[in-house]
C-alpha distance (Angstrom), angle and dihedral (degrees) to the residues before:
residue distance angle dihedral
X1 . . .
X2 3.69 . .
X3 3.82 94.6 .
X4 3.63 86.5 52.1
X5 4.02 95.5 53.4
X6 3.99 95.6 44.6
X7 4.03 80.8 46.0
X8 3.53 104.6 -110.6
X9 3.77 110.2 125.8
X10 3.62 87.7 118.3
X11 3.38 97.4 86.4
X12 3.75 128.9 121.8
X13 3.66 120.5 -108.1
X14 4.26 84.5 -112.5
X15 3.80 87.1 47.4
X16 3.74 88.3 57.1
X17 3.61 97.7 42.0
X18 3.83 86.5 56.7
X19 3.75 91.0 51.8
X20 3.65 100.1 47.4
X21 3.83 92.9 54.9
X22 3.77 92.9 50.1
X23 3.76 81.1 121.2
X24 3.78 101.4 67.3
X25 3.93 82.6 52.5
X26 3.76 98.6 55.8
X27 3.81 119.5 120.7
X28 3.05 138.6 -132.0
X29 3.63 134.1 -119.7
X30 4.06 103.3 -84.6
X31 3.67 100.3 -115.8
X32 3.88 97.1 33.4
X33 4.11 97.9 94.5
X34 4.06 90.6 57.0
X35 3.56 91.4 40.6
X36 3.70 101.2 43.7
X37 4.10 85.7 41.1
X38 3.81 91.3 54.1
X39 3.75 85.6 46.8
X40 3.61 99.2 47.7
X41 4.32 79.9 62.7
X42 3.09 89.5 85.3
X43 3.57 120.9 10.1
X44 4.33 140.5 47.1
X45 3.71 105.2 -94.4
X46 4.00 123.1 -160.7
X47 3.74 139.8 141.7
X48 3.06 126.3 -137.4
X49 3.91 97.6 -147.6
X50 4.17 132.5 175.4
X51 3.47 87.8 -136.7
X52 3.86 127.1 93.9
X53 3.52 122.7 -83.3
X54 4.03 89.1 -121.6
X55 3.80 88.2 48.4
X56 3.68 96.9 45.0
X57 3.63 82.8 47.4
X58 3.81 101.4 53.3
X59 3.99 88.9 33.9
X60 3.62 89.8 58.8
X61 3.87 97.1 45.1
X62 3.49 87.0 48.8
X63 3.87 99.2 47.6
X64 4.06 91.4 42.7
X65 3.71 101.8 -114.8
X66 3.73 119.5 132.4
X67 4.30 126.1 -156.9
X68 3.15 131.8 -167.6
X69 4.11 82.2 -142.0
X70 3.24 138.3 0.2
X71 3.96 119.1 -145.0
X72 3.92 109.4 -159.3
X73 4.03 117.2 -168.7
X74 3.40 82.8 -144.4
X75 3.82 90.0 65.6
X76 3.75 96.4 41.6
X77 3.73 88.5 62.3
X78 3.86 92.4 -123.0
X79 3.79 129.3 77.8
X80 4.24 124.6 -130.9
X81 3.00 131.4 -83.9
X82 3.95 82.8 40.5
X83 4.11 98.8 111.7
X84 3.78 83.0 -130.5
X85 3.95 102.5 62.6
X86 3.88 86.6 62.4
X87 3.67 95.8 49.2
X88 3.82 86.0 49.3
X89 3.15 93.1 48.6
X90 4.20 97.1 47.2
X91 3.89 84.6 52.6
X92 4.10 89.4 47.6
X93 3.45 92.9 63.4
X94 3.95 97.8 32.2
X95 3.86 97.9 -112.2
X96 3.60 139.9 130.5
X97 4.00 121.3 -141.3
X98 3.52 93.5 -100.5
X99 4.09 98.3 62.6
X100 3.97 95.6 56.7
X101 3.45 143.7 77.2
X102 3.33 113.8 -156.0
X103 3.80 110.3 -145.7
X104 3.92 120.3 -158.5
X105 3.69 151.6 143.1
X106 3.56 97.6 -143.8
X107 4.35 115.4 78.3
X108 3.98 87.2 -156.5
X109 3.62 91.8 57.7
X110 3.91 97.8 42.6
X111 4.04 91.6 54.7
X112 3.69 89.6 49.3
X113 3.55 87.9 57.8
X114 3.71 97.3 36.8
X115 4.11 85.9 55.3
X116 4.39 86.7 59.8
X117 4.11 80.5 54.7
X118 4.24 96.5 -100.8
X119 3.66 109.5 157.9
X120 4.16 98.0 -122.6
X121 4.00 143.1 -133.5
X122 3.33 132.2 -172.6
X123 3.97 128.6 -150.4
X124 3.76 106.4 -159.6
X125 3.75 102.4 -121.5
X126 3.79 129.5 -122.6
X127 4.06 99.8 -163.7
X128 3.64 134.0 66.0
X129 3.92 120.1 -114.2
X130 3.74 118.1 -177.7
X131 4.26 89.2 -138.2
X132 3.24 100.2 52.3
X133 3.83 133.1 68.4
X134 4.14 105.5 -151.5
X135 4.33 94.0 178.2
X136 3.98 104.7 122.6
X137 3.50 99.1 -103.7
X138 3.76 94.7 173.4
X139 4.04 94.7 -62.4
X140 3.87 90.3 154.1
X141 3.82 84.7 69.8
X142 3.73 90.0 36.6
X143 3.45 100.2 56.5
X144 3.80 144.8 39.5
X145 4.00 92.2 -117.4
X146 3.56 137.7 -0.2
X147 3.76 121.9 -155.4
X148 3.58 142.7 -170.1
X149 3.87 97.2 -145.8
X150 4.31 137.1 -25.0
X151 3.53 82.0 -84.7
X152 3.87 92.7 59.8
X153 3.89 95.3 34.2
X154 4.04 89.5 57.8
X155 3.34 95.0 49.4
X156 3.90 93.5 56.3
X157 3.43 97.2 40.2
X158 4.22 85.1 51.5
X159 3.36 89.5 50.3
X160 4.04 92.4 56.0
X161 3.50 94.5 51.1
């Protein structure tokens, strides 16, 4: 449908394949694979993504960053910000609220998690997303840490430990 209204249904059934797995192809913030692997040190690191597990997967490979799980809402069963997909994904990894931090770029997403008792940290975005406001609107009171970039949030976190 949206090919069609931007005038694109010409394209080749390659052309399309290509397109629709522009996902597996996304990458990642430049500093996040030494941050997250300088992180990962020390502590249990997961997302808890909306995209598929094989996406997440090849997205990850692709973008250099390495889990030690990967919690997808499609496996869960139930999508975020549904309450349920972070209780789901607490009992997934054998956790209560109170022994993560729950790392993000979207505000929405951290209060969600916040609400199921995750300590919270946000990375100050650099894109635009129509659902989410990212104006500082006080978020160094809201959450547990606010940083600039991976690079940034590492460091903090390193320095709590």
């Amino acid at each position: 449908h949206c090919l069609r209204q931007m005038n694109c249904d010409e394209l080749s059934d390659r052309e399309n394949k290509y397109l629709l797995s522009a996902w597996e192809r996304m990458p990642a913030w430049p500093e996040a694979p030494a941050a997250l692997s300088r992180l990962q040190d020390h502590f249990f690191l997961s997302p808890l993504t909306i995209l598929s597990l094989r996406v997440a997967a090849h997205s990850s490979r692709f973008a250099g960053l390495t889990w030690d799980a990967i919690i997808s809402c499609d496996a869960l069963g139930v999508t975020k910000p549904h309450p349920e997909s972070y209780r789901r994904a607490l009992a997934a990894i054998g956790r209560s609220g109170d022994e993560v931090l729950f790392v993000a770029a979207h505000p929405s997403d951290l209060r969600a998690a916040r609400e199921h008792g995750m300590k919270t940290a946000y990375v100050i975005a650099h894109l635009f997303d129509y659902g989410d406001d990212y104006k500082d609107t006080g978020f160094a009171q809201e959450f547990d840490v606010v940083a600039a970039d991976f690079s940034d949030l590492a460091e903090q976190i390193l320095a709590r430990a």
